[in-house]
PQR file with spaces between the fields and no chain letter, atoms N, CA, C, O and H, PARSE charges and radii, in Angstrom:
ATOM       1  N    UNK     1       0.820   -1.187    0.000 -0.4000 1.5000
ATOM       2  CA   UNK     1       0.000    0.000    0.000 -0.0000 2.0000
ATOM       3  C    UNK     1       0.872    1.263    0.000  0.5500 1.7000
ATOM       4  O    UNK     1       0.859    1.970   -1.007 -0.5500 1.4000
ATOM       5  N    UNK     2       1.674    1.616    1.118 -0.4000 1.5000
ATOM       6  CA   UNK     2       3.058    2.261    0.439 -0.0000 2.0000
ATOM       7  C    UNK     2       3.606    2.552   -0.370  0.5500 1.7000
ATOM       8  O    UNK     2       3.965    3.675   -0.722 -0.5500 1.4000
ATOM       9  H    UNK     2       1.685    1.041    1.936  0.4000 1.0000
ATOM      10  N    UNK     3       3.814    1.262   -0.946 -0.4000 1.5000
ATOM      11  CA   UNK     3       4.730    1.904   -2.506 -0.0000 2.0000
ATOM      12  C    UNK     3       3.651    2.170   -3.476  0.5500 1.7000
ATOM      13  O    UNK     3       3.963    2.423   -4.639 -0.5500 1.4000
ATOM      14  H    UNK     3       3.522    0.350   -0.660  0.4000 1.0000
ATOM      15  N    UNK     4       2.158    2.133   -3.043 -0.4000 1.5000
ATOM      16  CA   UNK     4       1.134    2.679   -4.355 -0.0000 2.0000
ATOM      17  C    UNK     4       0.809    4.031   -4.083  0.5500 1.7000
ATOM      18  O    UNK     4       0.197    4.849   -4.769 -0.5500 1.4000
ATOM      19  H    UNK     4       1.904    1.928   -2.098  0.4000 1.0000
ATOM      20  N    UNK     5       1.331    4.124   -2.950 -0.4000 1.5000
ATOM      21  CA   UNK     5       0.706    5.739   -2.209 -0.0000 2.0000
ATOM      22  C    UNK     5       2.048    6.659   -2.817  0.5500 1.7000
ATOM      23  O    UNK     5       1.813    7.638   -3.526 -0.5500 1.4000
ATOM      24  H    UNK     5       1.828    3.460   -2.392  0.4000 1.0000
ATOM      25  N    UNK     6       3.376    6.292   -2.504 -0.4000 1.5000
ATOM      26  CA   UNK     6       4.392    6.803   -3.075 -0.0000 2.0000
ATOM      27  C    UNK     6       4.643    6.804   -4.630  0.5500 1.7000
ATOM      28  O    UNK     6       4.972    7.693   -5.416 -0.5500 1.4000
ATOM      29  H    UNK     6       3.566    5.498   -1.927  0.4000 1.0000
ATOM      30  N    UNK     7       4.418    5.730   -4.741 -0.4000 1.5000
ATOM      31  CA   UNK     7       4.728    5.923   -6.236 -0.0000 2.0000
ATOM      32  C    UNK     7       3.663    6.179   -7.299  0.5500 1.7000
ATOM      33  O    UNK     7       4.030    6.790   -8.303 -0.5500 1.4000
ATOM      34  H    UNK     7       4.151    5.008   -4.103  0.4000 1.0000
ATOM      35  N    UNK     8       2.290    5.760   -7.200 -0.4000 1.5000
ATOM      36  CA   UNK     8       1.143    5.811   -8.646 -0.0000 2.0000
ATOM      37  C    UNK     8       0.827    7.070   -7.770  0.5500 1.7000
ATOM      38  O    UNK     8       0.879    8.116   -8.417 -0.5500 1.4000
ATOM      39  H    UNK     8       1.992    5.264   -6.385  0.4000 1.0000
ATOM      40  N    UNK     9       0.506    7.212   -6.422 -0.4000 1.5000
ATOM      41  CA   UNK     9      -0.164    8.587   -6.269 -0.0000 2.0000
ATOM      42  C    UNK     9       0.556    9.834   -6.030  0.5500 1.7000
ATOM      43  O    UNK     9       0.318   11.029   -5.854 -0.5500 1.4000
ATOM      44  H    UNK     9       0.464    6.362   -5.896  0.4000 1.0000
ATOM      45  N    UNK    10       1.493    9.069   -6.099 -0.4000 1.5000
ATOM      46  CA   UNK    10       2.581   10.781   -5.251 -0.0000 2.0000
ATOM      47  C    UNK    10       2.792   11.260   -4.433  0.5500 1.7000
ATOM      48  O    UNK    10       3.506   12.260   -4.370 -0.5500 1.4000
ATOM      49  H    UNK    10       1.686    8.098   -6.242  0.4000 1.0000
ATOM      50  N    UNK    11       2.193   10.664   -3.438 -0.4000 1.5000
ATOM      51  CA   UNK    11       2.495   11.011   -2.412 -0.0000 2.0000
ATOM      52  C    UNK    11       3.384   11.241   -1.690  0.5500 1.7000
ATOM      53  O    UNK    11       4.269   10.404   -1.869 -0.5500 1.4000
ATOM      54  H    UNK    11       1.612    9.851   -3.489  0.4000 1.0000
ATOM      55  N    UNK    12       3.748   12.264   -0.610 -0.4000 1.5000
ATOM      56  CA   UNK    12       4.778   12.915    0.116 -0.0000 2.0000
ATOM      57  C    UNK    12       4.761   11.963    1.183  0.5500 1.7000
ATOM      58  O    UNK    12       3.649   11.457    1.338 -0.5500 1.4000
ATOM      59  H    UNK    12       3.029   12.943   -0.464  0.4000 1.0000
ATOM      60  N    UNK    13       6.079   11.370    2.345 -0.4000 1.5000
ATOM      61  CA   UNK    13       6.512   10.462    2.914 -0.0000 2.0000
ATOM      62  C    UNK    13       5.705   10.707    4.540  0.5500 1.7000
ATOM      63  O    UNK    13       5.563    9.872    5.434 -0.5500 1.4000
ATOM      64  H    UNK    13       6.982   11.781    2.218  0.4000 1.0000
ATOM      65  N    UNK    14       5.331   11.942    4.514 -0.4000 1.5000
ATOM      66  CA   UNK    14       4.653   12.355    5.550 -0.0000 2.0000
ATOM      67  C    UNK    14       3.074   12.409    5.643  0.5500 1.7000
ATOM      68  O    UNK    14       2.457   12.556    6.697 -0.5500 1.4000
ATOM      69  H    UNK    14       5.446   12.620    3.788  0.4000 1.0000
ATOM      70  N    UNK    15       2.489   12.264    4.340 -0.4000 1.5000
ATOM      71  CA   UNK    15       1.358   12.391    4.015 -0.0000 2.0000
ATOM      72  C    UNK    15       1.154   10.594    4.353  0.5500 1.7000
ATOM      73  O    UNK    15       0.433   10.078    5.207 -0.5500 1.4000
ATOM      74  H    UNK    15       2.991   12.144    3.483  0.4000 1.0000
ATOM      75  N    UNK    16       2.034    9.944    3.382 -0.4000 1.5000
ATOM      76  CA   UNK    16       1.508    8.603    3.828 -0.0000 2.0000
ATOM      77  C    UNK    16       1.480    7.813    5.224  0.5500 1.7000
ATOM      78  O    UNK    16       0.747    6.894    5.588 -0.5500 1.4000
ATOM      79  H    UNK    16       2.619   10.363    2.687  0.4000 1.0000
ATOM      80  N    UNK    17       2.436    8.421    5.828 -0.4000 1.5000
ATOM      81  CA   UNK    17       2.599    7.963    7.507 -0.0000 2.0000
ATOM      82  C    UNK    17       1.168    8.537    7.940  0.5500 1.7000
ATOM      83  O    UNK    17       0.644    7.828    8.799 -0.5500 1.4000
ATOM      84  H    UNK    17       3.032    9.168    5.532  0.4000 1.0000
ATOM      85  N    UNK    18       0.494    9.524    7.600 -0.4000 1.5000
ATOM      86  CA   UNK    18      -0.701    9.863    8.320 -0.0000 2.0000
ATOM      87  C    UNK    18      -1.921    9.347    7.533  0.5500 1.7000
ATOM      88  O    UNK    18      -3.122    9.470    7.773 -0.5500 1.4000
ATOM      89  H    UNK    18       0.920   10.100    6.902  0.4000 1.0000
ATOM      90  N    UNK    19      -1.553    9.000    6.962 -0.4000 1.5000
ATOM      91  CA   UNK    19      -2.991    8.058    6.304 -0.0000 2.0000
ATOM      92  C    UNK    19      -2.869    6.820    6.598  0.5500 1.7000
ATOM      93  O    UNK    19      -3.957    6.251    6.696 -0.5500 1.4000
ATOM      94  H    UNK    19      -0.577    8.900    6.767  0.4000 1.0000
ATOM      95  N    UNK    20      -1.571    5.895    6.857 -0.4000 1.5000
ATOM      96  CA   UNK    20      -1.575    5.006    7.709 -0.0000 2.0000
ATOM      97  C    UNK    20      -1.408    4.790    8.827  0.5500 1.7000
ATOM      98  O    UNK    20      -1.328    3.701    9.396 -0.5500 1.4000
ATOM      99  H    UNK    20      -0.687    6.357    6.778  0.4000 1.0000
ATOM     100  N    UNK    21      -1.318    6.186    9.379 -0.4000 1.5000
ATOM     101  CA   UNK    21      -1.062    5.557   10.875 -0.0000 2.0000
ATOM     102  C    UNK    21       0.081    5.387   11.597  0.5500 1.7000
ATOM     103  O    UNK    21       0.174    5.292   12.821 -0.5500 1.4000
ATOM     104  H    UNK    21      -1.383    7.071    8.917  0.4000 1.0000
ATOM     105  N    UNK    22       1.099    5.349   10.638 -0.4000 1.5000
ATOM     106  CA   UNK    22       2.688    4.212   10.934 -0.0000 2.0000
ATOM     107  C    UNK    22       3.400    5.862   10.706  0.5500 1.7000
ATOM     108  O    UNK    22       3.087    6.773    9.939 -0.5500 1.4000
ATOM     109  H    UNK    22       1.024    5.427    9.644  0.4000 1.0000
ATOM     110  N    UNK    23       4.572    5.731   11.841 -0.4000 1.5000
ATOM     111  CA   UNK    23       5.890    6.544   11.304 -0.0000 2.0000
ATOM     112  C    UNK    23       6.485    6.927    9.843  0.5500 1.7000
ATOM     113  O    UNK    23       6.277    6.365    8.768 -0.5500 1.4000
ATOM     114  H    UNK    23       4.827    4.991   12.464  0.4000 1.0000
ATOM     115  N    UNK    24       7.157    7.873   10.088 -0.4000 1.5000
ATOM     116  CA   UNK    24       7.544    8.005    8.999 -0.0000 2.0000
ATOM     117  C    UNK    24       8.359    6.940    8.585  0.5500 1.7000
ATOM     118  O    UNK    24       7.907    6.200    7.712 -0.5500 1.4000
ATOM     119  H    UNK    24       7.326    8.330   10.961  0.4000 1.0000
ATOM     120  N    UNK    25       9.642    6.690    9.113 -0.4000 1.5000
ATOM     121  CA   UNK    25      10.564    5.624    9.565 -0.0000 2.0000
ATOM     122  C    UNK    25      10.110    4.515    9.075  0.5500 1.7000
ATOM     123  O    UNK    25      10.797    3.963    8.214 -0.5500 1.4000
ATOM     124  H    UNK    25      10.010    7.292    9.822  0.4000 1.0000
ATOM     125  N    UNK    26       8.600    3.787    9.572 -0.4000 1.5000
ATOM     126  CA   UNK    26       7.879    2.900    8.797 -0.0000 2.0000
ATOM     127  C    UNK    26       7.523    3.115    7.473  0.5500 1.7000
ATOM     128  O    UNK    26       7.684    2.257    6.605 -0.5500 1.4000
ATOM     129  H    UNK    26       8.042    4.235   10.271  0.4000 1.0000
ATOM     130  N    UNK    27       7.101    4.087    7.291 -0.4000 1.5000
ATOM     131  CA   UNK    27       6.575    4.160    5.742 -0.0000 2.0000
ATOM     132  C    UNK    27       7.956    3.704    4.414  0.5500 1.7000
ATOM     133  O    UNK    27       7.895    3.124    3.330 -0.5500 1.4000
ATOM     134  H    UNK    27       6.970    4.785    7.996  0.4000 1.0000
ATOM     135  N    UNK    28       9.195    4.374    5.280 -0.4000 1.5000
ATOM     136  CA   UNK    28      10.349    4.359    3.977 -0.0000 2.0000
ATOM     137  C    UNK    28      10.634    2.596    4.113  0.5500 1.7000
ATOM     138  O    UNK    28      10.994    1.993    3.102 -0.5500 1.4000
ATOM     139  H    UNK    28       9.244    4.845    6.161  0.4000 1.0000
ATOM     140  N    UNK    29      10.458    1.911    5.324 -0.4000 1.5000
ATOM     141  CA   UNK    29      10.939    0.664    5.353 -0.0000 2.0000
ATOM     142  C    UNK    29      10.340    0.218    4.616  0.5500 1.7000
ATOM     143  O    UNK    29      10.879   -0.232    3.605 -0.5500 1.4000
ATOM     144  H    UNK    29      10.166    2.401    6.145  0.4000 1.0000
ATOM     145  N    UNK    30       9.002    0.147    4.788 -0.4000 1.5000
ATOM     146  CA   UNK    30       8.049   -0.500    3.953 -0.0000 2.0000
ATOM     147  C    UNK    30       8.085   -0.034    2.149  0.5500 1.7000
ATOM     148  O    UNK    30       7.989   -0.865    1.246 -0.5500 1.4000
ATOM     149  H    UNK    30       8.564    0.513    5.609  0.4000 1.0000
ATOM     150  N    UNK    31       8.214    1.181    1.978 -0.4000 1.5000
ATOM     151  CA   UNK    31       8.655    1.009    0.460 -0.0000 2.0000
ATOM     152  C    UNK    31       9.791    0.261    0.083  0.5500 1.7000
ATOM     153  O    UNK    31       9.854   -0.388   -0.960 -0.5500 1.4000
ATOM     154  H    UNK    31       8.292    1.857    2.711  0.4000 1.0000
ATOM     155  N    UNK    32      10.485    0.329    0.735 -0.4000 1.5000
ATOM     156  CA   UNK    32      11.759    0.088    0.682 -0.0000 2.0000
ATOM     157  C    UNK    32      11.790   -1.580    0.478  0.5500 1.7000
ATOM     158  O    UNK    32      12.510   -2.076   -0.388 -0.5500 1.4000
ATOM     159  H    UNK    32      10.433    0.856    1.582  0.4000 1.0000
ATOM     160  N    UNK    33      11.253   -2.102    1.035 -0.4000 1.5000
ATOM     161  CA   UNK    33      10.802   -3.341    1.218 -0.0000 2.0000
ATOM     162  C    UNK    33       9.855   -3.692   -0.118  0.5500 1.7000
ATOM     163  O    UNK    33       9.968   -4.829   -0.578 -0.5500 1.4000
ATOM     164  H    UNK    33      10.667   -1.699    1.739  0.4000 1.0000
ATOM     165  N    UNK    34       9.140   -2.975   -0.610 -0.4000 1.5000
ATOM     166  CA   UNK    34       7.815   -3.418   -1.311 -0.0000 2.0000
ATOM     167  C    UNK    34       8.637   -2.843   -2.851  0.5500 1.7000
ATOM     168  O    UNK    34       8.186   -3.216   -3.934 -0.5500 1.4000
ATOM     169  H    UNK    34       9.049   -2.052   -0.237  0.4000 1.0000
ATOM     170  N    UNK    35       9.660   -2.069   -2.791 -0.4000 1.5000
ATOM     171  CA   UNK    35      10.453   -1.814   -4.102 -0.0000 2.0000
ATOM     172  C    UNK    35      11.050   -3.293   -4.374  0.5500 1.7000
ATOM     173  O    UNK    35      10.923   -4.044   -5.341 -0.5500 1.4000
ATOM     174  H    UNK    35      10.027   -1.766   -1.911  0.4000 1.0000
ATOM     175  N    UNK    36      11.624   -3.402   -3.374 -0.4000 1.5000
ATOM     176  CA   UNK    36      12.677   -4.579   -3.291 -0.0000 2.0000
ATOM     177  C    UNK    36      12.047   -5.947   -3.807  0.5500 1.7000
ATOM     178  O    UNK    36      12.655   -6.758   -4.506 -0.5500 1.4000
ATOM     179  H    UNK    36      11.728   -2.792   -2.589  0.4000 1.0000
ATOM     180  N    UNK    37      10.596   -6.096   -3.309 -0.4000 1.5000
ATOM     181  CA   UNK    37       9.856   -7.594   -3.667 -0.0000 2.0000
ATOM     182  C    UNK    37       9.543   -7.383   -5.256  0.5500 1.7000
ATOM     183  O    UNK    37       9.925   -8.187   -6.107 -0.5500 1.4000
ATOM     184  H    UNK    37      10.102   -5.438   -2.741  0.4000 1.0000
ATOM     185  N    UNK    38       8.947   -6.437   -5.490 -0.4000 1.5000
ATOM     186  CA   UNK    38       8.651   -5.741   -6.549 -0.0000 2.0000
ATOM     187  C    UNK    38       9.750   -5.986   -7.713  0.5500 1.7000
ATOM     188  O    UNK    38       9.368   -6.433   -8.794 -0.5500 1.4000
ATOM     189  H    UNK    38       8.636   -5.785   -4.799  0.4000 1.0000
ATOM     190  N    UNK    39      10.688   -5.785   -7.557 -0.4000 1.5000
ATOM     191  CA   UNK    39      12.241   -5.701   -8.798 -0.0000 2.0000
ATOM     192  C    UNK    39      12.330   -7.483   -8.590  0.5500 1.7000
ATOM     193  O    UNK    39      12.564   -8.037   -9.664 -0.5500 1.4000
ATOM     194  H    UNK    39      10.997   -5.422   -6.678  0.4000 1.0000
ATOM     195  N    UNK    40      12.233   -8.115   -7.808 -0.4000 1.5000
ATOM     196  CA   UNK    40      12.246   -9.674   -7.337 -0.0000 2.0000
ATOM     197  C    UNK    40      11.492  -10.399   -8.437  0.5500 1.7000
ATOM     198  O    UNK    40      11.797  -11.228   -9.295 -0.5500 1.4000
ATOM     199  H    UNK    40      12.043   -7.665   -6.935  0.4000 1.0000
ATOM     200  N    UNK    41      10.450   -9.797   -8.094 -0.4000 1.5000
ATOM     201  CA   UNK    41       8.918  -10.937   -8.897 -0.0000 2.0000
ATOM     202  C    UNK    41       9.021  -10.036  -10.275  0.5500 1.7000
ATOM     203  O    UNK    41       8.237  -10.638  -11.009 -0.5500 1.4000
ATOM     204  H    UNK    41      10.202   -9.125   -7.397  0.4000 1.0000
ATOM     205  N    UNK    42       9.548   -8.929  -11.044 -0.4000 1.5000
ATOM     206  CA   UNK    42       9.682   -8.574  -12.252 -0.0000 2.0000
ATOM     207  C    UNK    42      10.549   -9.214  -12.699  0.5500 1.7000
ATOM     208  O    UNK    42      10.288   -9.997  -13.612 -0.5500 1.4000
ATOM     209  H    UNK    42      10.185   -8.440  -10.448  0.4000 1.0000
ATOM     210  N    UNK    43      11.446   -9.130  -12.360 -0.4000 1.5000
ATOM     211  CA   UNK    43      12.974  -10.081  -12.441 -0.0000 2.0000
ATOM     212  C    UNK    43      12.813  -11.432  -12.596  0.5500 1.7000
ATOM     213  O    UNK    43      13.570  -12.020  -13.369 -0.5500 1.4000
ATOM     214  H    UNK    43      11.658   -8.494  -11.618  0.4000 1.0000
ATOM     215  N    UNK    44      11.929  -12.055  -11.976 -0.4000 1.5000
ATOM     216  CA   UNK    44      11.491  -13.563  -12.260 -0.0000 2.0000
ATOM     217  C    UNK    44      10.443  -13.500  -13.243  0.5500 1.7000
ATOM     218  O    UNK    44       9.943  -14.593  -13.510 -0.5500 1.4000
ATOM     219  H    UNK    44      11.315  -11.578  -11.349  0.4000 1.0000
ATOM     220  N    UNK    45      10.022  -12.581  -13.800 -0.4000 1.5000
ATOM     221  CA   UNK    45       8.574  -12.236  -14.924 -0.0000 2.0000
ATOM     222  C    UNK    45       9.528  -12.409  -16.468  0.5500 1.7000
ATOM     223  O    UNK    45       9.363  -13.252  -17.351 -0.5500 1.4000
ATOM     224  H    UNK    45      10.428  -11.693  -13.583  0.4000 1.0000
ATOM     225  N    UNK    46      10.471  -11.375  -16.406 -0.4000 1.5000
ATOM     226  CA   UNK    46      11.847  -11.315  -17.145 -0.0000 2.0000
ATOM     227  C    UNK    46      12.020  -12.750  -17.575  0.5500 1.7000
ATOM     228  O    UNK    46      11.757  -13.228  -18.678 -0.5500 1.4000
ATOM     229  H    UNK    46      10.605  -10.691  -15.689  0.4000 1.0000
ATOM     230  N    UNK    47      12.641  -13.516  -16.219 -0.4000 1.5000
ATOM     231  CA   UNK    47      12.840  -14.664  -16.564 -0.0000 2.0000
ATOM     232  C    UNK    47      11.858  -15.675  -16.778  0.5500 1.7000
ATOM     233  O    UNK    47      12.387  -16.693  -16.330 -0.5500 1.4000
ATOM     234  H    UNK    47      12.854  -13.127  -15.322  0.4000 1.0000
ATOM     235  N    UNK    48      11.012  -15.897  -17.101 -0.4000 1.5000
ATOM     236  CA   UNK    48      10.068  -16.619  -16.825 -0.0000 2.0000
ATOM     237  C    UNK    48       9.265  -16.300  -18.255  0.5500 1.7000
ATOM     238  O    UNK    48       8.394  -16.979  -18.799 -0.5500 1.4000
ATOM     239  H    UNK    48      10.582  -15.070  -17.465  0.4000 1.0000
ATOM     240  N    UNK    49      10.064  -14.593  -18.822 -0.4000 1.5000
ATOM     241  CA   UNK    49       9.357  -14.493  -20.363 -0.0000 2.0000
ATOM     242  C    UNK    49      10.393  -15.197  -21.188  0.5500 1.7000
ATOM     243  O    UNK    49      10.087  -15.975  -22.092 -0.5500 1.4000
ATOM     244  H    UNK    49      10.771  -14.042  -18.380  0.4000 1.0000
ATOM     245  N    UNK    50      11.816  -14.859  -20.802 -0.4000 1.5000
ATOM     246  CA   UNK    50      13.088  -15.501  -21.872 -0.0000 2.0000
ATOM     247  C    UNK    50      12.963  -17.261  -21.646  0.5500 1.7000
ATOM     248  O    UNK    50      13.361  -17.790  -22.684 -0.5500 1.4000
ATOM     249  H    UNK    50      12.064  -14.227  -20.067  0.4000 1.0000
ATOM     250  N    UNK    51      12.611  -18.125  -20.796 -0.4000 1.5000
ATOM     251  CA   UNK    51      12.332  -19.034  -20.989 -0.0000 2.0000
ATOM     252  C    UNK    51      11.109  -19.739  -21.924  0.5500 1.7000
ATOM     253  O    UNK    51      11.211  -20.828  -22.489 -0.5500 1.4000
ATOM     254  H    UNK    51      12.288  -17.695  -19.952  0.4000 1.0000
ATOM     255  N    UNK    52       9.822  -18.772  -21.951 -0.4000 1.5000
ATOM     256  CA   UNK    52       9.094  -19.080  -22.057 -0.0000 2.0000
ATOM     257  C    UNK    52       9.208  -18.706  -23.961  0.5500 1.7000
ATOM     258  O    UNK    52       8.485  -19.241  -24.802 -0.5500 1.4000
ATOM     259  H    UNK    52       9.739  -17.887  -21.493  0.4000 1.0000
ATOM     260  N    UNK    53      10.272  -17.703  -24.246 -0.4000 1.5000
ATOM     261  CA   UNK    53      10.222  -17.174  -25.793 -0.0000 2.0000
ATOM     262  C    UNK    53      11.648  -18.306  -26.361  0.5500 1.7000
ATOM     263  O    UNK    53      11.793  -18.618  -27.543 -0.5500 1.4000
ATOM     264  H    UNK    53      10.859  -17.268  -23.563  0.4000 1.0000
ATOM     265  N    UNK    54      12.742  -18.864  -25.029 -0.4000 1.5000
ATOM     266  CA   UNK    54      13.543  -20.081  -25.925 -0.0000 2.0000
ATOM     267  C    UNK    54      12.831  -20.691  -26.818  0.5500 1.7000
ATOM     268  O    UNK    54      11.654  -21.027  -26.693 -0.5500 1.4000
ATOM     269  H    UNK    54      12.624  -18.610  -24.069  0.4000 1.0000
ATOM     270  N    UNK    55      13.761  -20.905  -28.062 -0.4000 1.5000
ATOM     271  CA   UNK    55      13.285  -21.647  -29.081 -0.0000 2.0000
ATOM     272  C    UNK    55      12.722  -21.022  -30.551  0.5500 1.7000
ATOM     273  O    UNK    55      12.785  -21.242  -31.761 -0.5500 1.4000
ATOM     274  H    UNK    55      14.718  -20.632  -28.164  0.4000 1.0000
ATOM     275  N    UNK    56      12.275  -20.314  -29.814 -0.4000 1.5000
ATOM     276  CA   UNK    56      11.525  -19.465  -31.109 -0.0000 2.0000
ATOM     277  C    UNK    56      12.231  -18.582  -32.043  0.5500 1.7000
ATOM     278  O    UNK    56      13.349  -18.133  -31.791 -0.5500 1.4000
ATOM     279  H    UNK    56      12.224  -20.135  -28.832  0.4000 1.0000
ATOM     280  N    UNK    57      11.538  -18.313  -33.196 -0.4000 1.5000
ATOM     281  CA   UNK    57      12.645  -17.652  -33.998 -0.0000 2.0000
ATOM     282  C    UNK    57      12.353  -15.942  -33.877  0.5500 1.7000
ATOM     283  O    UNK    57      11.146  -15.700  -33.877 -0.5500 1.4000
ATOM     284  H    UNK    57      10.629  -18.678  -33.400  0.4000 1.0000
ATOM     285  N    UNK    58      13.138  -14.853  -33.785 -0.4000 1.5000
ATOM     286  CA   UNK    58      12.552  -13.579  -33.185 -0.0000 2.0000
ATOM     287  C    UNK    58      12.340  -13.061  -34.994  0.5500 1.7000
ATOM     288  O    UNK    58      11.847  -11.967  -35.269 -0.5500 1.4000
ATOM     289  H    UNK    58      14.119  -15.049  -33.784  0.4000 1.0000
């Protein structure tokens, strides 16, 4: 929820700590965290397309 508040809405790091509730401190962990899973499961999407296009002729 974090990294949708920071990143698709724009939100400012202080704005989102008060709409959730949580520290500021919390809010950056948690992007920070939700960037990180995020580049993970694209990164395996990546891979998971070059396996899926082996073989074929481009």
């Amino acid at each position: 929820m974090a990294v949708v508040l920071r990143d698709v809405m724009d939100l400012e790091y202080d704005e989102i700590a008060e709409i959730l509730g949580i520290p500021g401190g919390t809010v950056r962990s948690r992007i920070a965290r939700g960037r990180a899973r995020l580049a993970e499961l694209l990164g395996n999407q990546t891979t998971t397309d070059e396996r899926h296009n082996q073989g074929r002729d481009a």
